[in-house]
PyMOL CGO cylinders between C-alpha atoms (Angstrom):
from pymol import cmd
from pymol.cgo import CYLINDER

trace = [
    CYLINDER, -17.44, -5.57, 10.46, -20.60, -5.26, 9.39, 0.3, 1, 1, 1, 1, 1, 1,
    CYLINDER, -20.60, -5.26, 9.39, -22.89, -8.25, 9.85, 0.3, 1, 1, 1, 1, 1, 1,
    CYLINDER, -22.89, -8.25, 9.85, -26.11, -9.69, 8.36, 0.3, 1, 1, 1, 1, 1, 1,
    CYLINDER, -26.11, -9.69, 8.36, -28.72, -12.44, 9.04, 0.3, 1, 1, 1, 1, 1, 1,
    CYLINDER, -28.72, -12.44, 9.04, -28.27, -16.14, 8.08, 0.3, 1, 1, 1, 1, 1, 1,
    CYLINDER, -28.27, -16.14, 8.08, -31.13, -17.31, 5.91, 0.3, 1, 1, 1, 1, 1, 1,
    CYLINDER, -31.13, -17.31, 5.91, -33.67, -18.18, 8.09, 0.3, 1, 1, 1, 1, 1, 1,
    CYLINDER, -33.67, -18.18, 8.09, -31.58, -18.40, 11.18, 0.3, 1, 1, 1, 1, 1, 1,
    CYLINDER, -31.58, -18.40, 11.18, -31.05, -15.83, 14.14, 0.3, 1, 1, 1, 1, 1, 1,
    CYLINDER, -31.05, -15.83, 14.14, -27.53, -16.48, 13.47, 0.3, 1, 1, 1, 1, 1, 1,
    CYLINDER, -27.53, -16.48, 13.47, -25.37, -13.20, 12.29, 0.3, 1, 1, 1, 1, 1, 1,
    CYLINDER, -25.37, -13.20, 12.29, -22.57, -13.44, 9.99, 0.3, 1, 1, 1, 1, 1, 1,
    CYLINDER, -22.57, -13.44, 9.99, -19.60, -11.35, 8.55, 0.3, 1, 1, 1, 1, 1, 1,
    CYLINDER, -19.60, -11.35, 8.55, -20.64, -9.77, 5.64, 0.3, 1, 1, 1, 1, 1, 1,
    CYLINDER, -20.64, -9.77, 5.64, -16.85, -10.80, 4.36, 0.3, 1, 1, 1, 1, 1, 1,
    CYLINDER, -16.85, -10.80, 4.36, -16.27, -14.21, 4.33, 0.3, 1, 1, 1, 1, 1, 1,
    CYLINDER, -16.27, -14.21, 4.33, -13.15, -16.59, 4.71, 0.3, 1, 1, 1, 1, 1, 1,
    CYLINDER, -13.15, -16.59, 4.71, -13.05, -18.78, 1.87, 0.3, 1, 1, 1, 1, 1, 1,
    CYLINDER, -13.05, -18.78, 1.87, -10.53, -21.58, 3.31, 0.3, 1, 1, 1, 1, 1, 1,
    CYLINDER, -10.53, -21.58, 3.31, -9.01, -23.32, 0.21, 0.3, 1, 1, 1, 1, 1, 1,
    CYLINDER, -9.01, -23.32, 0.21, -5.93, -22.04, 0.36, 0.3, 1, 1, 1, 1, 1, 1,
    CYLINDER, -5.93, -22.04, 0.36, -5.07, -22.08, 3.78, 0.3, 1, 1, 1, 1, 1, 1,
    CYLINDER, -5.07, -22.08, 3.78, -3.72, -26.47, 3.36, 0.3, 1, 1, 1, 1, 1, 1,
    CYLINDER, -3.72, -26.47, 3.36, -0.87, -24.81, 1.70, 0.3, 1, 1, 1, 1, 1, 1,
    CYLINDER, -0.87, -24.81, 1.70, 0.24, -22.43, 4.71, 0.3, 1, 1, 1, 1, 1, 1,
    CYLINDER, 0.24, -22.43, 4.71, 2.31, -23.51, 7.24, 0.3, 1, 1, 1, 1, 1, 1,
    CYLINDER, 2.31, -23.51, 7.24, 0.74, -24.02, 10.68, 0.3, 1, 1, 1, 1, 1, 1,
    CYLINDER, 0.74, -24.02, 10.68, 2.28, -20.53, 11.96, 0.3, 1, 1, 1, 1, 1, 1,
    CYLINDER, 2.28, -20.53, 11.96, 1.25, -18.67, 9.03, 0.3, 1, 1, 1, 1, 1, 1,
    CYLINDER, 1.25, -18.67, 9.03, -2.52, -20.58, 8.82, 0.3, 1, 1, 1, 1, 1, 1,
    CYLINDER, -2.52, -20.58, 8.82, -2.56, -19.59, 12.52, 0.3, 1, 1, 1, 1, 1, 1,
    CYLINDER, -2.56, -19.59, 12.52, -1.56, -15.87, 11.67, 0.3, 1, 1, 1, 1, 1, 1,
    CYLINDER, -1.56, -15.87, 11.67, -3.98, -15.18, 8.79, 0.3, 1, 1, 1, 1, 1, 1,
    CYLINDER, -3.98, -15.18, 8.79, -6.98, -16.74, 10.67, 0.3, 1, 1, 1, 1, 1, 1,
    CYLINDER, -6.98, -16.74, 10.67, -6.29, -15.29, 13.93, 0.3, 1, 1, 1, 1, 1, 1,
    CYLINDER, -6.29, -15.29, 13.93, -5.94, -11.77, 11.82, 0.3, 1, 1, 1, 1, 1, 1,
    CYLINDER, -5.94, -11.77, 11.82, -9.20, -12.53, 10.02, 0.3, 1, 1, 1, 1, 1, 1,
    CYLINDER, -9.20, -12.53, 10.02, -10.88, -13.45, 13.05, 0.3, 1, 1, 1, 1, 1, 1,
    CYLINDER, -10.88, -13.45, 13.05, -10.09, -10.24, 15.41, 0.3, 1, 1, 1, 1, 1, 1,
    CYLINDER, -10.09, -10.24, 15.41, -11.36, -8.33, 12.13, 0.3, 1, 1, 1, 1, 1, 1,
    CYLINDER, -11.36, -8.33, 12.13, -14.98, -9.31, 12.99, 0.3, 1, 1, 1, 1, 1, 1,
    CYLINDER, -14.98, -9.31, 12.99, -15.49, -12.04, 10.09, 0.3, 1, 1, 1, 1, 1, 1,
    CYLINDER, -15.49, -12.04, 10.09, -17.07, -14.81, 11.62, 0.3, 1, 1, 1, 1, 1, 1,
    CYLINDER, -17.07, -14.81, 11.62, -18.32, -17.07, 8.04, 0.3, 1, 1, 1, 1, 1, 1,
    CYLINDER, -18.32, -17.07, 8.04, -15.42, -19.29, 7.25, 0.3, 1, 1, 1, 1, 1, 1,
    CYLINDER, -15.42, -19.29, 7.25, -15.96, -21.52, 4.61, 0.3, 1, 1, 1, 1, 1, 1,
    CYLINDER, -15.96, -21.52, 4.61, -14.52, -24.99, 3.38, 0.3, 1, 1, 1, 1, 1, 1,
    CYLINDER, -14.52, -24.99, 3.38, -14.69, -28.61, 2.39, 0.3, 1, 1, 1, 1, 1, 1,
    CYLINDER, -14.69, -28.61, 2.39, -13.40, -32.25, 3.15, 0.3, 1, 1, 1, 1, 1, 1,
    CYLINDER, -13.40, -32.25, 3.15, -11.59, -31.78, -0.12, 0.3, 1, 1, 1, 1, 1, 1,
    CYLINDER, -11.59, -31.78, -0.12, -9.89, -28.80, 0.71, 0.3, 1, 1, 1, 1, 1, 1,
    CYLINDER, -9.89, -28.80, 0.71, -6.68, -30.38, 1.78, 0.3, 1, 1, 1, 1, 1, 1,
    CYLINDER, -6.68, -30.38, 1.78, -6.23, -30.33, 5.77, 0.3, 1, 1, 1, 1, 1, 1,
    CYLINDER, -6.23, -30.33, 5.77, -8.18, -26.94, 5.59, 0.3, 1, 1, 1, 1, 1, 1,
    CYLINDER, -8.18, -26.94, 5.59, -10.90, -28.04, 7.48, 0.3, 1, 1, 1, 1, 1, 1,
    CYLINDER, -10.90, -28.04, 7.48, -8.32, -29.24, 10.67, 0.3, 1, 1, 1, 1, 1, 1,
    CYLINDER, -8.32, -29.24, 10.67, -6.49, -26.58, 10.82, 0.3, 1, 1, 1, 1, 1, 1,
    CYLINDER, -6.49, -26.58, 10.82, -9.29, -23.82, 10.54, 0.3, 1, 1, 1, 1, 1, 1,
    CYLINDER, -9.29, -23.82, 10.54, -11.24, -25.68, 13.50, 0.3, 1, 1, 1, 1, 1, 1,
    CYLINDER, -11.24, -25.68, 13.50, -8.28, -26.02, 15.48, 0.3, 1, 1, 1, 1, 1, 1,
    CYLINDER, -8.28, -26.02, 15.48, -7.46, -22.22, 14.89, 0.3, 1, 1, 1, 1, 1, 1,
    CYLINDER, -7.46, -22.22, 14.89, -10.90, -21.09, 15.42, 0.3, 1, 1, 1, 1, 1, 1,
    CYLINDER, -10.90, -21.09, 15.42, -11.25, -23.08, 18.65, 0.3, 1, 1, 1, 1, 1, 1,
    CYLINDER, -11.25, -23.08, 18.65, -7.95, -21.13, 19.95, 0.3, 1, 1, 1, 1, 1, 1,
    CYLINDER, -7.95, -21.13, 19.95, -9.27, -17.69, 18.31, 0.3, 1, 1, 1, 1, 1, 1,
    CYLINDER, -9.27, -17.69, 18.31, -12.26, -18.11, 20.07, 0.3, 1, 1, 1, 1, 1, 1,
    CYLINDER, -12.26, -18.11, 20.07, -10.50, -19.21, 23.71, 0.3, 1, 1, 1, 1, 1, 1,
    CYLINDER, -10.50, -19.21, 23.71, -8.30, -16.15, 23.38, 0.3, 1, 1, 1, 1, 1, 1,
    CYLINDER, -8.30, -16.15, 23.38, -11.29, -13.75, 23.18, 0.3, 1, 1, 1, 1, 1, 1,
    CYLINDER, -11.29, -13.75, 23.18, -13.15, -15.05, 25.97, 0.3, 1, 1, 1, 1, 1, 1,
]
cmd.load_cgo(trace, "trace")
């Protein structure tokens, strides 16, 4: 995955990014399956909002495992 510089930041980011909407009307299995996929395909710029359902939760939650499991 290519990946490209953040504004004025030294952070790099997936070119492809995760728009997380959607993913308050997964179950937690599948939520955990689609981000976990997402994840080990390089993108790293997930994106939601407090008014995105539980989006937010369950994307940190998954993210904080995704990113346990690859250390």
């Amino acid at each position: 995955m290519q990946k490209r510089k953040l504004g004025r930041t030294n952070l790099k980011v997936s070119q492809v990014g995760f728009g997380g909407t959607w993913i308050s009307e997964l179950s937690p299995s599948d939520a955990i399956a689609v981000v976990s996929r997402a994840f080990s395909l390089g993108i790293n710029y997930f994106d939601t909002a407090r008014l995105d359902g539980d989006s937010e939760e369950k994307l940190v939650q998954l993210l904080k495992k995704s990113e346990s499991n690859a250390s």
